[in-house]
C-alpha positions as CSV (number, residue, x, y, z in Angstrom):
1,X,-124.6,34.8,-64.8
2,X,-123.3,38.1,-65.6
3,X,-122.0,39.1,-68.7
4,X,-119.4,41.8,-69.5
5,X,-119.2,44.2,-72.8
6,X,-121.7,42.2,-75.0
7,X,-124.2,44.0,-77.3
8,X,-127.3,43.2,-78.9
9,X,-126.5,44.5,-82.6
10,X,-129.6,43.6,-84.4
11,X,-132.8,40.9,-84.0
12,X,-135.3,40.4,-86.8
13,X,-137.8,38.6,-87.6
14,X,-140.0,36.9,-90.5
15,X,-143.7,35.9,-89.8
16,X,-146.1,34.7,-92.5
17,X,-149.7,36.3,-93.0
18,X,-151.8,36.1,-90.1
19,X,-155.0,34.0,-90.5
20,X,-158.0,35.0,-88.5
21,X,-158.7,32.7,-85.1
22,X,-162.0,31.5,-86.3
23,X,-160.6,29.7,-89.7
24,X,-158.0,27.9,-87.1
25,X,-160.5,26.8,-84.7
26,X,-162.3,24.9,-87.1
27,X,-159.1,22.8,-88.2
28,X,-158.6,21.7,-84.3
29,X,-158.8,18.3,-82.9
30,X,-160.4,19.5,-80.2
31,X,-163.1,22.2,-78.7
32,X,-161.2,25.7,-78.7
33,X,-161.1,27.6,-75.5
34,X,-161.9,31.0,-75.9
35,X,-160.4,32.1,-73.1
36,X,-156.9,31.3,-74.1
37,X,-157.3,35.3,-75.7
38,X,-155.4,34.6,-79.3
39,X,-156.7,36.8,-82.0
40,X,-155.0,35.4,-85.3
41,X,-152.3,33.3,-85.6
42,X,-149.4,33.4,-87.8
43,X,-150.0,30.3,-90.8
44,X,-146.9,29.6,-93.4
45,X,-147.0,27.9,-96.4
46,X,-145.7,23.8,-96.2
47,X,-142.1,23.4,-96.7
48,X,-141.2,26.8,-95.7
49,X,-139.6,26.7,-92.4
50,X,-135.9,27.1,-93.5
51,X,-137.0,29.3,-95.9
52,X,-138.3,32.0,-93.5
53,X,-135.3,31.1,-90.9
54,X,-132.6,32.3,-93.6
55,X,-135.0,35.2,-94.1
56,X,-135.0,36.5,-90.8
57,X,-131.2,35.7,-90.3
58,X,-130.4,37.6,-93.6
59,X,-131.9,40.6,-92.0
60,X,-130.5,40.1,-89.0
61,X,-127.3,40.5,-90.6
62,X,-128.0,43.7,-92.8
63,X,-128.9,45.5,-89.5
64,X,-126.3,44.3,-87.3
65,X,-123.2,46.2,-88.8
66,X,-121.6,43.1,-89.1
67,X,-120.4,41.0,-92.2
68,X,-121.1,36.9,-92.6
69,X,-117.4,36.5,-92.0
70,X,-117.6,37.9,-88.8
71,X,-119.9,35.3,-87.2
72,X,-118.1,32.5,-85.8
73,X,-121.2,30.6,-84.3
74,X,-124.3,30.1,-85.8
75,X,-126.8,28.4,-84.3
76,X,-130.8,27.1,-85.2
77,X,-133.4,26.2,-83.1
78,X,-135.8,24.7,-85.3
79,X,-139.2,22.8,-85.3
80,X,-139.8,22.2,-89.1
81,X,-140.9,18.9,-89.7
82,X,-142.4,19.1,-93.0
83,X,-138.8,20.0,-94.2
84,X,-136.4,18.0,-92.2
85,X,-136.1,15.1,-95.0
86,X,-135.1,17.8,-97.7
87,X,-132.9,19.9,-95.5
88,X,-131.3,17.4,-92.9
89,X,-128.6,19.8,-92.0
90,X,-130.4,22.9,-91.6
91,X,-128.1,24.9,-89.6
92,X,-125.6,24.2,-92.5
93,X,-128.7,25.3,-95.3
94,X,-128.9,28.9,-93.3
95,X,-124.9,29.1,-93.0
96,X,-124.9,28.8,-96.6
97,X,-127.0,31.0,-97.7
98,X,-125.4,34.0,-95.2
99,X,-122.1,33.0,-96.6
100,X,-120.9,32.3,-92.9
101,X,-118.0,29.7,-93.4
102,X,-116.5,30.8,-90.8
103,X,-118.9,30.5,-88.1
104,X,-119.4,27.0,-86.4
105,X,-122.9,25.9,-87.1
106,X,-124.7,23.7,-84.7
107,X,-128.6,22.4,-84.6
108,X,-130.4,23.0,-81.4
109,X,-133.0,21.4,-79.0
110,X,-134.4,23.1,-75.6
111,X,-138.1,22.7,-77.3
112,X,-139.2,26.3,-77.1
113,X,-136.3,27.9,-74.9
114,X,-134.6,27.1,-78.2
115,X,-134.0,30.7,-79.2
116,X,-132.5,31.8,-75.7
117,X,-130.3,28.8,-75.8
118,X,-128.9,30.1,-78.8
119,X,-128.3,33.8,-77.2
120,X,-127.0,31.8,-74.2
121,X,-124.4,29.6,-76.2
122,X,-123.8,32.9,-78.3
123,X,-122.6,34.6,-74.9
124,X,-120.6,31.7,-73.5
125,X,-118.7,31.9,-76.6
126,X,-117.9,35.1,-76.8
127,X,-116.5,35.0,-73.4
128,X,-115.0,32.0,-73.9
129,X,-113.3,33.2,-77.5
130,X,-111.6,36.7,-77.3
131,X,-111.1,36.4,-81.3
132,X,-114.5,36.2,-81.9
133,X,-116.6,39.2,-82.8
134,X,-120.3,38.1,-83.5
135,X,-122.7,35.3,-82.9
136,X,-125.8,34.5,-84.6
137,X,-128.7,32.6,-82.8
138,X,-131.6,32.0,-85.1
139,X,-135.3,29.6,-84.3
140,X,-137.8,28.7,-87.0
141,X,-141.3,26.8,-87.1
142,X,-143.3,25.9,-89.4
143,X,-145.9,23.2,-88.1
144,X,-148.4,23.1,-91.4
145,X,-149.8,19.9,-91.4
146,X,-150.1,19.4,-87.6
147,X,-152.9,20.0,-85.3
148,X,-152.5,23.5,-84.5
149,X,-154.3,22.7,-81.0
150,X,-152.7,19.3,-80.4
151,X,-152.2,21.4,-76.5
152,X,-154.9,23.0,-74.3
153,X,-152.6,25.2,-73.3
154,X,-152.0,27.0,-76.7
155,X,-152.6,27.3,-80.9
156,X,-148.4,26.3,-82.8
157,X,-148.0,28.7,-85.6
158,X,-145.4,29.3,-87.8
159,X,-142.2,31.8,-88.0
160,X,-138.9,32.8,-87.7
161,X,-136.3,35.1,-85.9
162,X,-132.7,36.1,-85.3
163,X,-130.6,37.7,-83.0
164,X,-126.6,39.0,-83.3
165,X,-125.0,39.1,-80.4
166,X,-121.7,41.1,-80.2
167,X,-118.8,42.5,-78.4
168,X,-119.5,46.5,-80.9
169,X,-121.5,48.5,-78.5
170,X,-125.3,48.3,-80.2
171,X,-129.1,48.4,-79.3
172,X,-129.4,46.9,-76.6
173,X,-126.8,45.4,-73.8
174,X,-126.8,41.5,-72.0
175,X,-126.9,42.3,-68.8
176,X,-127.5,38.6,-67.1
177,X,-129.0,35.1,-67.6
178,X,-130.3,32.3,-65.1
179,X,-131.7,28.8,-65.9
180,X,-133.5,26.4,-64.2
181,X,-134.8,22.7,-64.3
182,X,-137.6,20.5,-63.2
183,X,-136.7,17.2,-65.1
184,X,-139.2,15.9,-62.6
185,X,-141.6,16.8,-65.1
186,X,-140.8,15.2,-68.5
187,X,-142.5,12.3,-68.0
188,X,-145.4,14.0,-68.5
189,X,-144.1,14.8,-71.9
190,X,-144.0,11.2,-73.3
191,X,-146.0,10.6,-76.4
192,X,-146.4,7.2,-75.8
193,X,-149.2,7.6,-72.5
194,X,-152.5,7.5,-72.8
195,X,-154.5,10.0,-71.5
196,X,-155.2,7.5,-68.7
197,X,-151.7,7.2,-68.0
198,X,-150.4,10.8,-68.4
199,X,-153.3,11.4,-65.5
200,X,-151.8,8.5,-63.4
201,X,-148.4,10.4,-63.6
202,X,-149.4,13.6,-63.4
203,X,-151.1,12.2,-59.8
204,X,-148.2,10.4,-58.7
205,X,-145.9,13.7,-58.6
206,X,-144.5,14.7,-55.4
207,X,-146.4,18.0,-55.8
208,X,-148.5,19.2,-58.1
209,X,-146.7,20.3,-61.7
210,X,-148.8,23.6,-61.6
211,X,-146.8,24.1,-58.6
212,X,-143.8,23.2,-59.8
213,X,-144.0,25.6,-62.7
214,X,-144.6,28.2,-60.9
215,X,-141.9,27.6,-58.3
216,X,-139.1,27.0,-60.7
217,X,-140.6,30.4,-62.7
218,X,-140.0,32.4,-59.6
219,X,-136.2,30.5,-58.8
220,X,-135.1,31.8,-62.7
221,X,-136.7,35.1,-62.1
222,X,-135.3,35.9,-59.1
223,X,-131.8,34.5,-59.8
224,X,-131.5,36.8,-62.6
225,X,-132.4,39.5,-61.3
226,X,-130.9,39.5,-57.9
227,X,-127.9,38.7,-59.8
228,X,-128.6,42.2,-61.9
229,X,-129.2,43.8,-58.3
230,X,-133.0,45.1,-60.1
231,X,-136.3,44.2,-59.4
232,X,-139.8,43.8,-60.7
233,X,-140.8,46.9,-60.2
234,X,-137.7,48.2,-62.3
235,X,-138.5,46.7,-65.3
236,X,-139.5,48.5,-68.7
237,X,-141.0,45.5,-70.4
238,X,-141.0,41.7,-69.9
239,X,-141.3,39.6,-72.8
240,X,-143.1,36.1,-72.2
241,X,-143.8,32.8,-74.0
242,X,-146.6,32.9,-76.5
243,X,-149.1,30.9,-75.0
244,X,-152.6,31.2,-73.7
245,X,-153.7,33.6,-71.4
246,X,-154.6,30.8,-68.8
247,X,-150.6,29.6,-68.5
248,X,-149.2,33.1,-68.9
249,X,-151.0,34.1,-65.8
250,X,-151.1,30.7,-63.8
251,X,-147.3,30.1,-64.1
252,X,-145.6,33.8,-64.7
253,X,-147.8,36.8,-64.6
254,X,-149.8,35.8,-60.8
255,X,-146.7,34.3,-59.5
256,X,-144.2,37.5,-60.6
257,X,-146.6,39.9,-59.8
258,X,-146.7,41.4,-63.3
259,X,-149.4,43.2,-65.6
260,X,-149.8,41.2,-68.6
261,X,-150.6,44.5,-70.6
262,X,-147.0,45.3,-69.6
263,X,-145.7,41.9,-71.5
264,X,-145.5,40.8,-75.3
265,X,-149.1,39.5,-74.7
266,X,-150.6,42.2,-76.5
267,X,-148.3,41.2,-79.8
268,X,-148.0,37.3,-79.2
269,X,-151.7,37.2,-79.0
270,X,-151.7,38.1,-82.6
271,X,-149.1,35.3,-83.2
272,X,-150.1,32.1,-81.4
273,X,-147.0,29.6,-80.0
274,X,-144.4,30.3,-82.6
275,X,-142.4,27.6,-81.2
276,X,-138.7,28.3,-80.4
277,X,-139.0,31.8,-81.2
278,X,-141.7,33.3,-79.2
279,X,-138.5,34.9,-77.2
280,X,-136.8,36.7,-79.6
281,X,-139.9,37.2,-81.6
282,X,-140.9,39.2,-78.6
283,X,-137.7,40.9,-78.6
284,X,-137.5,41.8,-81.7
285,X,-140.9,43.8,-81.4
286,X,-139.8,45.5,-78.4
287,X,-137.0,47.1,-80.0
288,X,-138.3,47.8,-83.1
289,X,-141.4,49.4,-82.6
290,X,-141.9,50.7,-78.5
291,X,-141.4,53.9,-78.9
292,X,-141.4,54.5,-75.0
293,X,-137.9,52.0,-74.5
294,X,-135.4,54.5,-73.5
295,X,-131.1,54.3,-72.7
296,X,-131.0,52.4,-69.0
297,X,-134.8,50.4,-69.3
298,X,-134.4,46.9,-68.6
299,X,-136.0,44.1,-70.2
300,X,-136.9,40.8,-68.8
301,X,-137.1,37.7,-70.7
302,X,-138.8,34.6,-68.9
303,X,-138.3,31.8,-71.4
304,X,-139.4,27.8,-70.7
305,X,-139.6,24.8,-72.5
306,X,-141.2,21.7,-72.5
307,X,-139.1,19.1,-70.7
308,X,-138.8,21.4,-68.7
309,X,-136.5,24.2,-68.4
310,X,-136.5,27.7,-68.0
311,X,-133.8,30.7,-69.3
312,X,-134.0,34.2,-68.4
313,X,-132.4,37.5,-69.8
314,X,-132.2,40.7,-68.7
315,X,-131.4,43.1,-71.4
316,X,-130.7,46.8,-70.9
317,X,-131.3,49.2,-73.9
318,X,-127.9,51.1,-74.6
319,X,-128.8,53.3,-77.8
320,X,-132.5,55.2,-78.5
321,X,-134.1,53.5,-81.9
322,X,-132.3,54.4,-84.6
């Protein structure tokens, strides 16, 4: 899909204190594999989840130019468990505390493509609205009192982030976004199996899932960006889930053709799996401290989540860093 005349006008982000690998490693369930690469990951106190989501949209806000009363959709992608008896409409807790009556607030799922379905629902309003100025897509985690290693594939940590998306020329310009599906693949996700029986399923797929993954990582890809009329080779920057090294490179990085050390690796590795908002956590970074991101660089965004699905965007910066 592309999208005409709508700007990035501000991301932010909130990320508790990082804690050093080694202290996380010896609260897993499990032997930690080394090379998954993390170097710390980011550890919140209990009950905070909300707490640093409002944080990060608040800023969002103050940077963006625009006022609470110009939002008109808010949405959250959230995994905060510890917090979802006190706060059980927590879209509504952050609309309230931006002041945002206006704005139509609605909780989100798409596991950790949660944050790109919000900038995804914040561009199909927009079009779909010409009244409507501003959109505000915001994702939060905080998994304390989980096991932080409860997948092979990655360490869960704990955060927040925001993004305003707009029709006022800013940062950074939506150029184009692509999805794709392999519900082919969920199965594997019920928590009911046994290990015995995950294998048993995990067997009886037409092909194998690794394949799959990859496959339907390439079909999202290339959809976006033959839709943009760019390529790999054009890209400034491509920002990437944050899990291990092992799936980064099996399922994206090999199968693109990319150099990890031109990804968000080198920051996410710092972070761990923030959840729903490893994307705009990545983002975010990108925009606010690359001081090589010039007017005309594109950015790709290959987003997935467990289920599975996959969203893409391709951004284009628009203004040099203020």
């Amino acid at each position: 899909m592309i999208w005409r005349d709508l700007y990035i006008a501000a991301t932010a982000s909130f990320l508790p204190p990082r804690t050093d690998i080694a202290a996380i490693i010896s609260q897993g369930s499990r032997p930690f594999q080394a090379a998954l690469g993390y170097r710390s990951a980011t550890i919140a106190a209990p009950g905070t989840g909300l707490q640093m989501a409002t944080r990060a949209a608040l800023r969002a806000l103050s940077l963006s130019g625009h006022t609470a009363q110009e939002l008109s959709l808010l949405t959250l992608a959230a995994v905060t468990p510890d917090t979802d008896e006190t706060f059980p409409m927590p879209a509504c807790h952050v609309q309230r505390i931006l002041g945002a009556d206006r704005a139509r607030a609605v909780e989100l799922g798409a596991g950790s493509a949660g944050d790109l379905a919000g900038l995804l629902a914040a561009a199909e309003h927009l079009t779909a609205d010409p009244t409507a100025q501003a959109a505000m897509a915001v994702a939060a985690s905080c998994m304390t009192g989980t096991d932080r290693q409860v997948s092979p594939d990655q360490i869960v940590t704990d955060g927040a982030a925001a993004l305003i998306l707009a029709r006022r020329p800013g940062r950074a310009r939506l150029v184009a976004t692509s999805h794709a599906a392999a519900p082919e693949l969920e199965v594997i996700t019920h928590m009911s199996l046994t290990a015995t029986e995950r294998k048993a399923v995990i067997d009886n797929l037409a092909k194998p899932f690794l394949n799959t993954m990859r496959d339907k990582t390439r079909e999202a890809v290339g959809l976006v960006l033959d839709e943009a009329h760019t390529s790999v080779e054009k890209l400034a920057r491509v920002v990437l889930p944050g899990a291990g090294i092992p799936f980064l490179t099996t399922v994206i990085t090999h199968p693109l053709g990319l150099d990890l050390a031109n990804t968000t690796w080198p920051f996410s590795r710092h972070l761990g799996h923030v959840g729903p908002c490893d994307h705009l956590l990545g983002l975010d970074h990108l925009l606010q401290t690359d001081p090589d991101l010039k007017p005309g660089d594109q950015i790709l965004i290959v987003g997935m989540g467990v289920g599975w699905r996959w969203i893409c965007a391709l951004i284009e910066i628009a203004e040099t860093s203020p």
